[in-house]
C-alpha positions in Angstrom: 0.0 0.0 0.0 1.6 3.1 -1.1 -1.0 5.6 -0.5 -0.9 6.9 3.2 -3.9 7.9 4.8 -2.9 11.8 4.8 -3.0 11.6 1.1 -6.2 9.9 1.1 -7.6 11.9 3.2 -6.7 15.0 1.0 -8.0 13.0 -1.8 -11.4 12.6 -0.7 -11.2 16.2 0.9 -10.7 17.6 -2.7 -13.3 15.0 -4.7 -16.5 15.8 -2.2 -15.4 19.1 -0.9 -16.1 18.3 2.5 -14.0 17.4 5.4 -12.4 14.2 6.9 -14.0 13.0 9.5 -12.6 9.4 9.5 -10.1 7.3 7.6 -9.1 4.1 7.8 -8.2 0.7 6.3 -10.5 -2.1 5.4 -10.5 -5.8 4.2 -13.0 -6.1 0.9 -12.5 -9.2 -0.9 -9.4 -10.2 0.4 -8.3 -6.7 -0.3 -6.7 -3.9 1.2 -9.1 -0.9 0.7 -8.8 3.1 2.0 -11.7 4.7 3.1 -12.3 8.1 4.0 -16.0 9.6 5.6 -16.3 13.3 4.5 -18.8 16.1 5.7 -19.9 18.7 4.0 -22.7 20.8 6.0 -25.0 18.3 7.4 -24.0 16.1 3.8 -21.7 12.8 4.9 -20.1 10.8 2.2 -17.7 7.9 1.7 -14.7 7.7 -0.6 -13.1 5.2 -1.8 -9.5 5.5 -2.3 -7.1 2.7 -4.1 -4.7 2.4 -1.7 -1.7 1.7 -4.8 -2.3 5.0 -6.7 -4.1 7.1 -4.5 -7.2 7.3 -7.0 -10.7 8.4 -6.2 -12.4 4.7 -6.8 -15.7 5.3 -5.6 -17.8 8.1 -3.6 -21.2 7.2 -1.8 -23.6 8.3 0.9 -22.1 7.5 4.0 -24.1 5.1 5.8 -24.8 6.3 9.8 -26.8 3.3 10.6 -24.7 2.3 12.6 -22.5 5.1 14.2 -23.9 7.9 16.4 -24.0 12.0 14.7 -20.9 14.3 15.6 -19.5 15.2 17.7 -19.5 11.3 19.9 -18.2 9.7 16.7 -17.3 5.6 17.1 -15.2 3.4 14.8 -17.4 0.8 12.1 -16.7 -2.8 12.8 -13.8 -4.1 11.7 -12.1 -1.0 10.3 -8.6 0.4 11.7 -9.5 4.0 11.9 -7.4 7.0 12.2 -9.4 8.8 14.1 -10.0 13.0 12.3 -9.8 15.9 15.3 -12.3 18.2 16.2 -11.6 21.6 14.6 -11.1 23.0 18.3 -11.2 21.1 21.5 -10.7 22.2 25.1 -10.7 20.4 28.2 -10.6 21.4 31.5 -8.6 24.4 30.9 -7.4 26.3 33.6 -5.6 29.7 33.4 -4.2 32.0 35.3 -3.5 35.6 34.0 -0.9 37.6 36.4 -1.1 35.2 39.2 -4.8 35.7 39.3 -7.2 32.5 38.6 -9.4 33.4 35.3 -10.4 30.0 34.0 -11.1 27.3 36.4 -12.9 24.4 34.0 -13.3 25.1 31.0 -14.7 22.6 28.2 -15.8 23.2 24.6 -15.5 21.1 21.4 -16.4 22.1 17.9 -16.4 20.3 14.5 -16.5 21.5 10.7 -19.6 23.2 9.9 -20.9 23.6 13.2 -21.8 27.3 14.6 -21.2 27.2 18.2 -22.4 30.5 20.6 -20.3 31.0 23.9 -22.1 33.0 26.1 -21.8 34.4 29.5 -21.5 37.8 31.2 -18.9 40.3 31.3 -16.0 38.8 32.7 -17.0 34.9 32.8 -13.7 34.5 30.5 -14.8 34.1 27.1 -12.2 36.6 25.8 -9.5 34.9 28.0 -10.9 31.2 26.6 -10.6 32.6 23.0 -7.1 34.1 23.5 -6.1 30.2 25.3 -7.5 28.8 21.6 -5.5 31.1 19.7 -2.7 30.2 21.4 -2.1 33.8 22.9 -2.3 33.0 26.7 -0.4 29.7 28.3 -2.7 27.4 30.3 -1.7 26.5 33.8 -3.7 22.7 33.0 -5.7 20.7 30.6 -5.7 20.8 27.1 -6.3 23.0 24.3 -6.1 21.9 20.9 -6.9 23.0 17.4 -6.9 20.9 14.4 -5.7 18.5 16.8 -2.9 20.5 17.3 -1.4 22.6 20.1 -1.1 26.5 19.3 1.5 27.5 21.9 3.5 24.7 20.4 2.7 24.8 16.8 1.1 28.3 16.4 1.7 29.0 13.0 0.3 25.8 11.3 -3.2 27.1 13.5 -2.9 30.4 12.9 -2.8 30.1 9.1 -6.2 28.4 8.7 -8.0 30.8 11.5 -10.2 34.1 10.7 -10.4 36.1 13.5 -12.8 39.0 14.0 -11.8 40.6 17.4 -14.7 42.8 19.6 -12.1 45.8 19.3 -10.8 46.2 15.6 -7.8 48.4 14.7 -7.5 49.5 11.3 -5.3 51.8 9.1 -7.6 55.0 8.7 -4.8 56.0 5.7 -5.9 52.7 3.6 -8.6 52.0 1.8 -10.6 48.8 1.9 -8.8 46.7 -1.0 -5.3 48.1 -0.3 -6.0 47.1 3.5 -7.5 43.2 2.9 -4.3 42.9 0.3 -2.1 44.0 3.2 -3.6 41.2 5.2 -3.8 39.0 2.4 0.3 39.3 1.7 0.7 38.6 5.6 -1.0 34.9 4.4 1.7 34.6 1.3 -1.1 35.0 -1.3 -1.3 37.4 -3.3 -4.9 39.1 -4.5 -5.9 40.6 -7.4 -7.9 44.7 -7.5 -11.0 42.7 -8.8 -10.8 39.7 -6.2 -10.4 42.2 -3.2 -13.5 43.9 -4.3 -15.2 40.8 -4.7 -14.4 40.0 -0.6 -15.6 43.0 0.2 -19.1 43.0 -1.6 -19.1 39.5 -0.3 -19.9 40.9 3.2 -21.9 43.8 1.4 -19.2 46.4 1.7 -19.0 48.7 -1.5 -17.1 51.9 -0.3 -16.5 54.9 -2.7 -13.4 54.5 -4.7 -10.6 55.5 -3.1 -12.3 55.7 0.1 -10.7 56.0 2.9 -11.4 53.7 6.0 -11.3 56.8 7.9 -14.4 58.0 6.8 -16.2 54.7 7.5 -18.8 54.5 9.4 -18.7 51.8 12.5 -20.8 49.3 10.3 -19.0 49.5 7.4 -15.6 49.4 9.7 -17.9 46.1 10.9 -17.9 44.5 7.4 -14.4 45.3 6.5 -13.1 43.2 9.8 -15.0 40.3 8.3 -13.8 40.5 5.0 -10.4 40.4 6.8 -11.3 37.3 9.1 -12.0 35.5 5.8 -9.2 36.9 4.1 -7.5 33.2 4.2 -10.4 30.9 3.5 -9.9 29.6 7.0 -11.5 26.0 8.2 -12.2 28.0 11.6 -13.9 31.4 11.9 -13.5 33.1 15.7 -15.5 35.8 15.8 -16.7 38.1 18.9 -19.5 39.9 18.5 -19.6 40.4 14.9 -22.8 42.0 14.6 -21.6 45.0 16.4 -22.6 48.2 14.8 -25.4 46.5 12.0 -28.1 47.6 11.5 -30.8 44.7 11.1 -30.2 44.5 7.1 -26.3 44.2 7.9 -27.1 41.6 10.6 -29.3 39.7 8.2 -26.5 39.7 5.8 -23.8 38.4 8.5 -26.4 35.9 9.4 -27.0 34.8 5.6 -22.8 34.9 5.3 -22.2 32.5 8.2 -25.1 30.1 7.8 -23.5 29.3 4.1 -19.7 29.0 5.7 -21.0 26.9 7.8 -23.1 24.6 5.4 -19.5 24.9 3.7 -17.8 22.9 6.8 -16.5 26.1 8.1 -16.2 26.1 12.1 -17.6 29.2 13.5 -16.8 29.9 16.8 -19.4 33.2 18.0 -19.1 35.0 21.2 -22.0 37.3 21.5 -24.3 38.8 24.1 -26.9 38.7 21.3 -29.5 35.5 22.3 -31.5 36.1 18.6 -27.6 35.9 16.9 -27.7 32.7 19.0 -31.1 31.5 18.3 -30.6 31.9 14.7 -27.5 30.5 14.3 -25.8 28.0 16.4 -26.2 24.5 16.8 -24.7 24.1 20.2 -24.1 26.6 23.2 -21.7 26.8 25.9 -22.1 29.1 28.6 -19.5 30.4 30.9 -20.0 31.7 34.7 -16.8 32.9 36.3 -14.3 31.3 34.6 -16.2 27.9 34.3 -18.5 25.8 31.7 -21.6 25.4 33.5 -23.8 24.2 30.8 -22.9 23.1 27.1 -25.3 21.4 24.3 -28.0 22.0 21.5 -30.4 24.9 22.8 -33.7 22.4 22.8 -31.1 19.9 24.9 -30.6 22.6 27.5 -33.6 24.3 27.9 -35.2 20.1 27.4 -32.9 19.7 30.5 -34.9 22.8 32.6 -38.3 21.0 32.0 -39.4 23.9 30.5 -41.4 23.7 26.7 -39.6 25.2 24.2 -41.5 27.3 22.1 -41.4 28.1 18.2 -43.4 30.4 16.1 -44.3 28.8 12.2 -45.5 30.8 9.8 -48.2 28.9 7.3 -49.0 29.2 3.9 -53.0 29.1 4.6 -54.5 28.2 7.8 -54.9 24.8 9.2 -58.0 22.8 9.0 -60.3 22.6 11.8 -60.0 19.2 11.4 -56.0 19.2 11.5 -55.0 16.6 14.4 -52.5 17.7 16.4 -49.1 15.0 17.2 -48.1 14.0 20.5 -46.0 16.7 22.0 -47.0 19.9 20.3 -49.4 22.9 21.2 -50.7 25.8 19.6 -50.7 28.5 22.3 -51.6 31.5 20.0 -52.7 32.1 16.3 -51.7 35.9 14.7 -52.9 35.6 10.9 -50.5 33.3 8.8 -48.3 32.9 12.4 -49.0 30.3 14.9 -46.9 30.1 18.1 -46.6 26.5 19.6 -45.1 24.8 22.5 -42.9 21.5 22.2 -43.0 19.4 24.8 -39.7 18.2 27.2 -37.7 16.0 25.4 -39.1 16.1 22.1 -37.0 16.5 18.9 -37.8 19.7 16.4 -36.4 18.0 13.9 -38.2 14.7 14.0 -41.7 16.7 14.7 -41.2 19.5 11.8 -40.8 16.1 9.5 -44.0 14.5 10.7 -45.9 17.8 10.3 -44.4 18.6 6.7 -45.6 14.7 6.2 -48.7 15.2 7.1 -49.3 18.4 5.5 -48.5 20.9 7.1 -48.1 24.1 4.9 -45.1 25.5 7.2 -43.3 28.2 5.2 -40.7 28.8 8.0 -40.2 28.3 11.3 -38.2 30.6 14.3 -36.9 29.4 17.5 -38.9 31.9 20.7 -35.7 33.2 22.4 -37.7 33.0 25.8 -36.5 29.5 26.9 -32.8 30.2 26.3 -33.2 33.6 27.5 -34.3 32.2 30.8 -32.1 29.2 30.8 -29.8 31.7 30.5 -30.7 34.1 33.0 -30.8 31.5 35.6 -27.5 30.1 34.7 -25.4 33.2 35.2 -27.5 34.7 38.1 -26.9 31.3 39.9 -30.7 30.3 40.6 -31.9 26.8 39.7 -34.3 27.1 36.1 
């Protein structure tokens, strides 16, 4: 076998256009065989790589039958399997900043194309957990670890695939927006064309005057331009603290729209906001922070399940339901407004699994929102220290 598994691994990386998620060797027909498992979005796929060449021999729906969904991943029988990171993971960190205890416990884990919110107050340590990820601060214990590797030890191999969009953003006032992402872009070796630079920055909806100076910006447009920068590099992990600073609610659609299709992409998004709609709209897991430790991490409906609390939605319909329309075990309609009704899911019950009965039984849902209410209070009780 001449192909290694990094080789096949960037094989099947560049046939789907996803991201490993596990390699490894199998026996088929008395054969030796590489296979890789990619994800792209929510999109899994298996590739088959001839383990001589390194050819792309086959690529198929992955079958999940029989493993559980990211991030507790677990080996198929009878394959060796090299086992592919998380983008970012962090366990029990502890940290120290002067002497003084800042992080205490600290957990989080992240994998391609997930959006994940950290939350907490003012000085719960998200900043300081962000800087420990980046490598910037040395942890006193546990472990940190990004693309499975360490970024004290190994910082520029991180660095070069992470976007960063810090809360407070300096910029050259002298430059204007293409001459300032080319700056950043010859930082990262590559070098940009006049046409692709103002490509990146319509790409976050950014279209100053020519010549503009970022001086004149305003603190939106400065908003946009840190974004374009954070994405300057194509990078597998996007770190981004309170990016909708300064947007007005078009702009904060737009950075919504942006991320969701990174995401579906199998870009990591990392998103540390005090925002709970950014949340709502966005993220598939939480953590939240309370001085300096991880007091509660998961899917939102998992957490606020957890509180025994319904968790409400609001579904907007095409025509109004039936009078006749039964309604499934573990939903209510607690208020009708027009084409909007707002209803309750029961503790424990999955939105995914009950949005695909309604849809099957006919529902005419146009769209469905999250009510911020029940991580709001989840919330709320979490970092004021009184039981939900």
């Amino acid at each position: 076998m001449r192909t290694t598994l990094p080789q096949a691994i960037a094989a099947a990386e560049q046939a789907t256009g996803g991201r490993a998620i596990e390699a490894g060797v199998e026996h088929e027909n008395g054969r030796l065989t590489l296979k890789v498992e990619t994800q792209k979005g929510t999109e899994r796929q298996e590739v088959t790589i001839n383990p001589d060449t390194g050819a792309v021999l086959h690529v198929a729906a992955a079958d999940e039958t029989d493993r559980p969904a990211s991030p507790a991943r677990a080996p198929r029988a009878g394959r060796m399997v090299q086992e592919i990171p998380m983008i970012l993971e962090i366990n029990d960190l502890k940290l120290s900043i002067a002497g003084t205890p800042v992080l205490h416990d600290v957990r989080l884990s992240l994998d391609a194309g997930e959006v994940y919110g950290l939350l907490g107050p003012n000085g719960a340590g998200k900043s300081t957990t962000i800087a420990a990820a980046l490598g910037l601060l040395p942890a006193d214990g546990g472990t940190v670890a990004v693309f499975g590797r360490d970024p004290r030890s190994e910082p520029d191999a991180v660095r070069a695939r992470i976007g960063v969009l810090p809360e407070r953003n300096g910029f050259y006032d002298w430059m204007n927006g293409p001459a300032y992402l080319g700056f950043f872009a010859a930082l990262y070796g590559r070098e940009v064309s006049t046409t692709a630079l103002e490509a990146m920055l319509a790409r976050v909806g950014l279209a100053p005057r020519p010549g503009q100076r970022i001086g004149t910006y305003s603190r939106g447009m400065r908003q946009r331009l840190g974004l374009a920068r954070a994405l300057i590099a194509e990078p597998k992990l996007l770190v981004l603290d309170e990016p909708t600073n300064g947007l007005d609610p078009r702009g904060r659609r737009d950075v919504h729209d942006l991320l969701a299709r990174l995401a579906r992409n199998g870009t990591a998004v990392l998103l540390c906001t005090h925002l709970l709609d950014d949340v709502e709209r966005l993220c598939d897991r939480v953590g939240i922070l309370v001085g300096g430790r991880s007091v509660a991490e998961g899917s939102i409906a998992e957490l606020v399940a957890g509180t025994g609390r319904h968790v409400r939605f609001a579904m907007h319909l095409d025509r109004p339901l039936g009078p006749d329309t039964v309604l499934p075990e573990g939903l209510r309609i607690v208020a009708r407004d027009g084409p909007w009704i707002t209803v309750d899911l029961a503790p424990g019950t999955d939105p995914a699994g009950m949005w695909r009965a309604l849809l099957f039984a006919g529902w005419p849902i146009r769209e469905i929102h999250r009510d911020a209410d029940g991580l709001e209070a989840l919330y709320l009780a979490l970092t004021e220290g009184n039981a939900p």
